[in-house]
C-alpha positions as CSV (number, residue, x, y, z in Angstrom):
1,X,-8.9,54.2,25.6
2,X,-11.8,52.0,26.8
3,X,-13.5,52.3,24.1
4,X,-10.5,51.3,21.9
5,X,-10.0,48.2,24.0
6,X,-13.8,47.3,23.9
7,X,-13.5,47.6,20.1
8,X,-10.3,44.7,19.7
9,X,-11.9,42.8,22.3
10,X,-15.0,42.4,20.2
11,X,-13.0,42.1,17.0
12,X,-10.6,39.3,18.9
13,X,-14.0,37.7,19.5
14,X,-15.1,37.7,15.7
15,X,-12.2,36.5,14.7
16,X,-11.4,33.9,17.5
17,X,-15.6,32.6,16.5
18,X,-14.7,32.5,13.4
19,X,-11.5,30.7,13.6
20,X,-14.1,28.3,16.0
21,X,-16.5,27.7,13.1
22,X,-14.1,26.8,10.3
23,X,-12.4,24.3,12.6
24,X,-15.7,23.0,13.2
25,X,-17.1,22.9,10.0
26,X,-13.6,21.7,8.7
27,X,-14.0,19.2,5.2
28,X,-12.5,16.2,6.1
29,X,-9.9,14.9,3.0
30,X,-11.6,13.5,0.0
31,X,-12.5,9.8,0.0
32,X,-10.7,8.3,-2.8
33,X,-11.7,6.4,-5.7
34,X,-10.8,2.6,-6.4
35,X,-9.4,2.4,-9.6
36,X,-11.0,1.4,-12.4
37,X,-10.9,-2.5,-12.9
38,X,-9.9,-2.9,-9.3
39,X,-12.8,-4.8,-8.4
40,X,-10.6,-7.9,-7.1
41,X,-9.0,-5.8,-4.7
42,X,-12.1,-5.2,-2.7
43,X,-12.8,-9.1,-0.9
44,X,-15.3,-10.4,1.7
45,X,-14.3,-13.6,3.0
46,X,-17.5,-15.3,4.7
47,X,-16.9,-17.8,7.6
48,X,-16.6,-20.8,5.4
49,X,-13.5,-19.5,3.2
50,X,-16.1,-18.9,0.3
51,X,-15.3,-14.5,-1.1
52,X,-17.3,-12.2,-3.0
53,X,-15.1,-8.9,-4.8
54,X,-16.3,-5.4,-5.3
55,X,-19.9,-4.0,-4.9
56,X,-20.6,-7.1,-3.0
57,X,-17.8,-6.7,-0.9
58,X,-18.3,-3.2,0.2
59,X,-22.0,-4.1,1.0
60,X,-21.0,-6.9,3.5
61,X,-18.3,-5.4,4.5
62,X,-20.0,-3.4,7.7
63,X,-20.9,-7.4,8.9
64,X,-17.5,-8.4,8.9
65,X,-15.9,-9.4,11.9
66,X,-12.5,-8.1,11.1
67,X,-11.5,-5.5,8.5
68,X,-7.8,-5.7,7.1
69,X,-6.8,-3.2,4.3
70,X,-3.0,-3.9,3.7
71,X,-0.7,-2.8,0.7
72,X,-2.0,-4.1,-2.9
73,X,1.3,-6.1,-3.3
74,X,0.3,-8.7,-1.6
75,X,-2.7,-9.3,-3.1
76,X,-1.7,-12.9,-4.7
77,X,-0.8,-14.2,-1.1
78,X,-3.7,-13.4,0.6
79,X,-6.2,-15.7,0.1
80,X,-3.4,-18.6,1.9
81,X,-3.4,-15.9,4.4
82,X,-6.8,-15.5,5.4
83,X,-7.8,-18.9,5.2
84,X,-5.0,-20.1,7.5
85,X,-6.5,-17.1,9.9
86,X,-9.7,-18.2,9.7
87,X,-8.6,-22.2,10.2
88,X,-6.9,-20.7,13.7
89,X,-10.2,-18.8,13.9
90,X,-13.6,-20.5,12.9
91,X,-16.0,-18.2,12.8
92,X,-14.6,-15.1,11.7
93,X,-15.6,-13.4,8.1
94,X,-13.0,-10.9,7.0
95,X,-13.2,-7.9,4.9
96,X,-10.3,-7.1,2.7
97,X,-8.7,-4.3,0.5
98,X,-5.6,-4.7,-1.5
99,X,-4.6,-1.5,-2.8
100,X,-1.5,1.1,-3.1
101,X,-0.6,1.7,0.7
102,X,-0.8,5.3,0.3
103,X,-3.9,5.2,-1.1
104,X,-5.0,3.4,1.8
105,X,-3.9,5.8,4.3
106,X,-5.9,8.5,2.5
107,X,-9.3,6.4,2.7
108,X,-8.5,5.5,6.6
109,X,-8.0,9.2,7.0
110,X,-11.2,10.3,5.0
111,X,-13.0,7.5,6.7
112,X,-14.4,5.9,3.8
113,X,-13.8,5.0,-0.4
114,X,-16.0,5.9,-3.7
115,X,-16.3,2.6,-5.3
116,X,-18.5,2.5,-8.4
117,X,-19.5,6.6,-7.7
118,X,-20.9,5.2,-4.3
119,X,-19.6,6.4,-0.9
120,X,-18.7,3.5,1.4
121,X,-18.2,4.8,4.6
122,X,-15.6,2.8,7.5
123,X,-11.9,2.5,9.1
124,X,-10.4,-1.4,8.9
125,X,-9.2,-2.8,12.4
126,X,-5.6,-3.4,10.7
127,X,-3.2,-1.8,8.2
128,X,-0.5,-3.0,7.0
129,X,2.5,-1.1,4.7
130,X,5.9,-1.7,2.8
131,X,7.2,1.4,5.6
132,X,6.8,2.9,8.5
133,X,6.3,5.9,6.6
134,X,2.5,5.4,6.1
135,X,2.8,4.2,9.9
136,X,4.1,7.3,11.2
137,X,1.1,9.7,8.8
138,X,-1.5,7.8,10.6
139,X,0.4,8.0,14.3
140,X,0.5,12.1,13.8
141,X,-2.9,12.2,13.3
142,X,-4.2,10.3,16.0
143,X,-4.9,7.0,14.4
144,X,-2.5,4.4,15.0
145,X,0.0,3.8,18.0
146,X,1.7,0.4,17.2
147,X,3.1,-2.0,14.9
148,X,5.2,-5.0,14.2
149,X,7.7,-6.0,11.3
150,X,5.7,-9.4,9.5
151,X,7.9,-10.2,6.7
152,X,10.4,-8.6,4.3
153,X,10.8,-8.5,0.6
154,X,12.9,-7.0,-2.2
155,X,13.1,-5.0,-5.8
156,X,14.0,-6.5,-9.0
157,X,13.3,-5.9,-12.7
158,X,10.8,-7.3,-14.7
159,X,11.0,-8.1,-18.6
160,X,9.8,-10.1,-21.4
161,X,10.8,-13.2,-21.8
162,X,14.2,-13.6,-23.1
163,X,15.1,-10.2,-22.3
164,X,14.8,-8.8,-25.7
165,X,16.3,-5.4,-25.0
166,X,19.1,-7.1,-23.1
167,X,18.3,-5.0,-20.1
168,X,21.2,-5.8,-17.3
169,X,21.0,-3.0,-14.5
170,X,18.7,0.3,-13.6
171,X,21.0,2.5,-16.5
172,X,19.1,0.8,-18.8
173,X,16.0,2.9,-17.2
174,X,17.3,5.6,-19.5
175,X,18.2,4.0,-22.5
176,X,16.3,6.1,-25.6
177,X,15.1,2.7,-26.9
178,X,13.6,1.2,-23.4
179,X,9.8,2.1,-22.5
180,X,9.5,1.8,-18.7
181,X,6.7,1.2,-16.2
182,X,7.4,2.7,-12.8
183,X,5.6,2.5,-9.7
184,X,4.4,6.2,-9.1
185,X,6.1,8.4,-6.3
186,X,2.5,9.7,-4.8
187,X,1.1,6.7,-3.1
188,X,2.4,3.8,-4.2
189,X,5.1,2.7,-1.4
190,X,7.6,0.6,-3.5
191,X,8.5,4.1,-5.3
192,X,7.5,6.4,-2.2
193,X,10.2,5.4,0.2
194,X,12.4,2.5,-2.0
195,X,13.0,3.2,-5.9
196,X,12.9,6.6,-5.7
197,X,16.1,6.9,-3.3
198,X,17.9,4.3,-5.7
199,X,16.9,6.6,-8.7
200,X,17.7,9.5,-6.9
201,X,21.2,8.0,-5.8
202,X,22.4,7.0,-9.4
203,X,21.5,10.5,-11.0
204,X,18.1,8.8,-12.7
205,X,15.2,9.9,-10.9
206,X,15.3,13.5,-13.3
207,X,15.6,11.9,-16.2
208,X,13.0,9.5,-15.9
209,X,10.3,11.6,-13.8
210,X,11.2,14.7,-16.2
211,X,9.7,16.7,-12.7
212,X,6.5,15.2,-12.5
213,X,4.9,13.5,-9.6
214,X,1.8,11.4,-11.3
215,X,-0.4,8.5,-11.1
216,X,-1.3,6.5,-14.2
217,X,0.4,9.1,-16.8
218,X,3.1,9.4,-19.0
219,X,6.2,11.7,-17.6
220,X,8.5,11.1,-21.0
221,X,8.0,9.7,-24.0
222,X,9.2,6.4,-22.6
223,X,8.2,6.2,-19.1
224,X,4.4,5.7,-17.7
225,X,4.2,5.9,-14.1
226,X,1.3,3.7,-12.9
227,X,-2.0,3.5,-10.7
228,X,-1.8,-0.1,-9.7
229,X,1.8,-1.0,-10.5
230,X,1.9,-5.3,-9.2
231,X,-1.7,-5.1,-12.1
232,X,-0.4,-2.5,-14.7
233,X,3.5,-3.5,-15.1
234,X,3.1,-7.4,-16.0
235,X,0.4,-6.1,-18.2
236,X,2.3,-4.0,-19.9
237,X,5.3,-5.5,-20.2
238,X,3.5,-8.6,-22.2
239,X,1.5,-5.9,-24.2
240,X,4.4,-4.9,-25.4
241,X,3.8,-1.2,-23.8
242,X,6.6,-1.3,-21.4
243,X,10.0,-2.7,-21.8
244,X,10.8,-3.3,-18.5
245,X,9.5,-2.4,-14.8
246,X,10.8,-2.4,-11.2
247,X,8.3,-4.7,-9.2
248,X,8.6,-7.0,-5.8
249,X,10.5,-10.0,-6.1
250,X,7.3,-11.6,-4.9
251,X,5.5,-10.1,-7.6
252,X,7.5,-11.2,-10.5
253,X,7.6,-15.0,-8.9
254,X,3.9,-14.5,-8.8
255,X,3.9,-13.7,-12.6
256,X,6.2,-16.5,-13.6
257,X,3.6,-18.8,-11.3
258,X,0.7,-17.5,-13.2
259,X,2.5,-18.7,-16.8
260,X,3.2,-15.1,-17.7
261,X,6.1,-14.9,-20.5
262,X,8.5,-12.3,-18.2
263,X,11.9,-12.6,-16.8
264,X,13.6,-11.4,-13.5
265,X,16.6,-9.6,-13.3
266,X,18.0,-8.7,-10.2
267,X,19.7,-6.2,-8.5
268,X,22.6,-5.7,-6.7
269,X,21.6,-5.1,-2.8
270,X,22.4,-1.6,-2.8
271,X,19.5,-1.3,-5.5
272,X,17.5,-4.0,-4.2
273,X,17.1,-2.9,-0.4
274,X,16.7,-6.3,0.6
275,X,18.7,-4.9,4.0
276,X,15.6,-2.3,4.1
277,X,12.6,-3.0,3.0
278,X,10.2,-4.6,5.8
279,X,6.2,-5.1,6.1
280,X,4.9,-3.2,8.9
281,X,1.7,-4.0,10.4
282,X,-0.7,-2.2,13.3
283,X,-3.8,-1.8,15.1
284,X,-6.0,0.9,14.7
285,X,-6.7,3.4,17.9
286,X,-10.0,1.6,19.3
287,X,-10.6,-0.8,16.6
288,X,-14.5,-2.2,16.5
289,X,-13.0,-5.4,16.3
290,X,-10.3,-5.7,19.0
291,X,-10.2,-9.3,19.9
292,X,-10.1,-10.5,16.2
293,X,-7.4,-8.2,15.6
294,X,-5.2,-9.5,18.1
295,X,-6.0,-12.8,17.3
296,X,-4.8,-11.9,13.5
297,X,-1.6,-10.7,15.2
298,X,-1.1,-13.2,16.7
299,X,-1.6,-15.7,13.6
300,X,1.1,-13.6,12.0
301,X,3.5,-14.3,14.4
302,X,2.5,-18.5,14.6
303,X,4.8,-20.5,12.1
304,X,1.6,-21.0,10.1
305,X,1.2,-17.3,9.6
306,X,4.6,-16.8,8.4
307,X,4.3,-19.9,6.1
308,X,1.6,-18.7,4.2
309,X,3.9,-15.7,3.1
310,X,6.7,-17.4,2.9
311,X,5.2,-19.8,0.0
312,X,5.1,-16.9,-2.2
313,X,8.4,-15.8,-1.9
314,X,8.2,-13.4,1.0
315,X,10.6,-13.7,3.7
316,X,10.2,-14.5,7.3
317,X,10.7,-12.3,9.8
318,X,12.4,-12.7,12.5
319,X,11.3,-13.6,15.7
320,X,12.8,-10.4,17.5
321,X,10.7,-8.5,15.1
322,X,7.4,-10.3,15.7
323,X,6.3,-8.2,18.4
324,X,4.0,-5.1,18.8
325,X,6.3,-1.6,19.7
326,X,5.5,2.1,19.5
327,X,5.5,3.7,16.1
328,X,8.3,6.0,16.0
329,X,10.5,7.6,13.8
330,X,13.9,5.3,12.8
331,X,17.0,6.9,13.2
């Protein structure tokens, strides 16, 4: 009998070492790619205002005295945005990404992005999402504790110019003769926790995903589910690729600033979720850089912080909602 129990304590022992080991020598997740093309989304702002994209970026990025990587949609509004910041704060150079929010929330878990096939290694200060879903993926594992609502937005339909497929409402998503471009439902946030319900809701999502969760691929012979859908949709759309896409509102006023020949339709609020949908923003756990990140908060909250969102179509928040609270799960 002793013998038996010596021999399960020294197998316990392996195993439990073992066990020890792999949780030691545990991969952390992949570092994702960039996408191709995506050079613009990568930014370092030097002290004067003055930015350089990409390569350049990343490289300066470790000198930065404040790193912000916040959901790609906003990527039109945030030069106003980070030159008001740094007229509040002289002094202060700012590293940027603009990118899918999911996306994002892998790279801040694997530490780091492959850029170029180059490993750049590095957490930002503040993130920044369309929901508190990403929020609550990076509060489970340990990374973020609090956040604050800094604007709100909602869907709508882009199309061509003069509508040319007379597209009125989401049905038309399913039409034999429309081509779609849809956000995709893996880490892009507008489909993730907004579209997809609506879809879902009015009997579409089936039909159009045909059972596929993708990123930059076809799922039917008339839908492609993008990568980067505030670059790819516009594109497409005036390519003549896509007949019609679900963006922002922001984004599509953003288009029509730029001169692009597209149209809005709108959607009924149900569809829209302009009751729902709300930017949610937060401090890392022990940021390098905690004194510029409060004083980015705080910027946020200042009228001038919500003005420079505000003149591209976002809207305010309100002042209730302007405050830092615990990340936890709504009802």
């Amino acid at each position: 009998m002793i013998k038996l129990e010596a021999a399960l304590l020294a197998i316990a022992t392996f195993a439990a070492a073992l066990l020890s080991s792999a949780f030691v020598h545990a991969e952390p997740p992949a570092m994702p790619t960039v996408p191709a093309g995506r050079q613009s989304d990568i930014k370092f702002y030097s002290p004067s205002g003055e930015f350089v994209t990409g390569e350049a970026a990343f490289k300066a990025a470790p000198d930065a005295a404040m790193v912000l990587w916040v959901a790609g949609n906003q990527f039109f509004a945030m030069d106003d945005v980070i030159h008001g910041f740094q007229k509040a704060s002289p002094g202060v150079s700012v590293a940027l990404i603009t990118l899918p929010p999911g996306m994002v929330v892998d790279a801040i878990k694997a530490n780091g992005w492959i850029f170029d096939d180059a490993t750049y290694a590095g957490r930002p200060d503040l993130y920044a999402s369309v929901s508190l879903g990403h929020l609550l993926s990076l509060h489970k594992d340990g990374l973020m504790d609090d956040y604050m609502t800094y604007m709100h937005n909602e869907l709508v339909l882009m199309v061509a110019k003069g509508n040319p497929k007379n597209i009125k409402s989401i049905d038309d998503l399913v039409r034999p003769d429309v081509l779609t471009s849809l956000p995709n439902p893996l880490n892009e946030g507008i489909m993730q926790f907004y579209f997809r319900r609506v879809l879902e809701q009015h009997g579409l999502w089936q039909k159009i995903s045909a059972g596929k969760e993708c990123s930059g691929c076809a799922t039917t012979a008339n839908n492609w589910f993008t990568a980067v859908h505030h670059r790819e949709t516009p594109a497409r759309i005036l390519a003549g690729q896509s007949d019609v896409g679900v963006v922002w509102k922001t984004e599509a006023l953003e288009a029509l600033h730029e001169g692009y020949a597209v149209e809005i339709v709108p959607l009924p609020a149900d569809q829209s979720m302009v009751n729902e949908v709300f930017y949610a923003m937060g401090p890392l756990i022990q940021p390098r850089h905690p004194k510029q990140a409060e004083a980015f908060i705080r910027f946020l909250q200042s009228p001038d912080g919500q003005d420079a969102y505000a003149r591209h179509g976002f809207v305010r928040a309100k002042s209730d909602e302007l405050s830092l609270r615990p990340i936890v799960k709504q009802p």
